[in-house]
N, C-alpha and C positions, 0 to 999 in steps of 0.2 A: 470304374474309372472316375468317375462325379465325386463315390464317395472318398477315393484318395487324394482327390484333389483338394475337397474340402477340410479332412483330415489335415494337409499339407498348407492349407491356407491357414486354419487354427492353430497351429502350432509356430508358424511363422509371426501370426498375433500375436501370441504369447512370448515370444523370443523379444521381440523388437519391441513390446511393453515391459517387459523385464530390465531389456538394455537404456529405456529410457530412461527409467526410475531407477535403476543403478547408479548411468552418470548422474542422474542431477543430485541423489543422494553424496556420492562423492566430490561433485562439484560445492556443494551447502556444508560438507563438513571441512575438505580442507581450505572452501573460501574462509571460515572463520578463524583462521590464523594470520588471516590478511586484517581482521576486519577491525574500524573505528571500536576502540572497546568506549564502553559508555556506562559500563554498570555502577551505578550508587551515584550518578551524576543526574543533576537537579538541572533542568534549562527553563528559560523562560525567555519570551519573546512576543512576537505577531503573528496572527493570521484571519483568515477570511476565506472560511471554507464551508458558512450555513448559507440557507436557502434567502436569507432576506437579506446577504449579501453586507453583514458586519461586520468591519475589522473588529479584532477581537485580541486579547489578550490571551498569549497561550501558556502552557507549562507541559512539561514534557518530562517522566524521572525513569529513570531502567533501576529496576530491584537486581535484574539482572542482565547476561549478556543479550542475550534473544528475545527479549521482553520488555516494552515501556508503556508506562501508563500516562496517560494526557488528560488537558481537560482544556477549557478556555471559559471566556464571559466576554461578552459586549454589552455598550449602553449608549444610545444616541436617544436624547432627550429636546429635542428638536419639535417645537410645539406643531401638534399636529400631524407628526412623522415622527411618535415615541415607538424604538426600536429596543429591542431586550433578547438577548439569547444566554444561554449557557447549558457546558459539554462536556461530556466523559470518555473518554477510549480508551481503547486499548490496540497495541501494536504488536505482532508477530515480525520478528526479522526472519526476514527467509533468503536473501543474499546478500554478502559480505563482501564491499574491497577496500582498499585503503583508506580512501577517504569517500566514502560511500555506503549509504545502506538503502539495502529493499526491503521495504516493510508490506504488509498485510494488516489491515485492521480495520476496527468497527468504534464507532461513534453515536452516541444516544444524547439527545440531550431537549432541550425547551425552547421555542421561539416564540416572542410576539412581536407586532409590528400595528403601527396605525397611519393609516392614510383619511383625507377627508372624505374620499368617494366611497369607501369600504368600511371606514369605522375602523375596531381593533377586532385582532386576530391573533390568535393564539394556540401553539401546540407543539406536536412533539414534533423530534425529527432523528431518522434512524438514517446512517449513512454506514456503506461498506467499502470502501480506498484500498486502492494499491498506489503505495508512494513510495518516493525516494527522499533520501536525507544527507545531502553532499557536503562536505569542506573542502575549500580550498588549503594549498599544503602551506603552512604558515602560521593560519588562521584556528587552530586547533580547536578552538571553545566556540566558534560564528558557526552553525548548520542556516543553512538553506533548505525547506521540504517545499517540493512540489507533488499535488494528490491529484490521484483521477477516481470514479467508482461511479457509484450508483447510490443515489438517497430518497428518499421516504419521507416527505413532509406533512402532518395534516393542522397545518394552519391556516385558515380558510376552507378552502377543498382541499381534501385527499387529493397528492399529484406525485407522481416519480418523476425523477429528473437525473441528469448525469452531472456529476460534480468533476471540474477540472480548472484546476491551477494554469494561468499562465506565468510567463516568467515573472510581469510586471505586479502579482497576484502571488508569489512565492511567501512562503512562513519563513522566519528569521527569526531562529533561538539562539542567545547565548547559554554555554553550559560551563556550571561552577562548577 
């Protein structure tokens, strides 16, 4: 009896893991007929999504539909409090709607920063986000991204931290 129950349990696993990665497969394929197309378009804009808390100049290009590459730089020369970063990523879209997109992606890039107590500091910084990239209907070329994830800083100390946008904290690209 144990053993057909277990048998009956395993194979119910496997039904309802099957059924889950079905829908979402069909959900991600025919969301992309919904979706902001963006391929061969070039944006640029703001944001402020490193560890030492730079707004930062960003750019943002899709070679194609599912796919954009980013980067950004900051520079606050504030004697005393010299701040300096710059960034690379890259972005997976994994869901599509009209004027929305869910992206996936990773972020590597350089920070330093100086305070009088600490002196200067400098290093890398590895970040993994899951964001969104909305327009409003009208506004075709204005995106708004908001990011959340988890990053990897070792400027100063080695420290993880959680990265998250708030609204007031939101990236603003225009796309040519």
């Amino acid at each position: 009896m144990k053993t057909v129950l277990k048998m009956t349990l395993k194979m119910t696993e496997r039904v309802v893991l099957t059924s889950v990665v079905l829908t979402g497969m069909i959900l991600m394929i025919s969301s992309q007929a919904l979706a902001k197309d963006l391929t061969h378009r070039l944006g640029i804009g703001i944001k402020n999504n490193t560890s030492n808390s730079l707004p930062s100049l960003a750019v943002a290009y899709y070679p194609e539909k599912g796919y954009a590459v980013t980067g950004g730089a900051g520079l606050d020369t504030r004697k005393g409090y010299n701040a300096f970063q710059v960034n690379a990523g890259l972005r997976k879209m994994i869901y599509f709607e009209t004027n929305m997109n869910f992206y996936l992606g990773g972020q590597l890039g350089m920070v330093s920063h100086e305070n009088p107590a600490s002196g200067k500091e400098s290093g890398v910084e590895i970040l993994g986000i899951l964001g969104t990239e909305f327009f409003f209907t009208g506004l075709d070329n204005l995106a708004f991204t908001v990011e959340g994830g988890l990053g990897l800083s070792t400027a100063g100390d080695t420290r993880f931290r959680t990265v998250a946008d708030d609204p007031f904290r939101a990236g603003v690209i225009f796309y040519f």
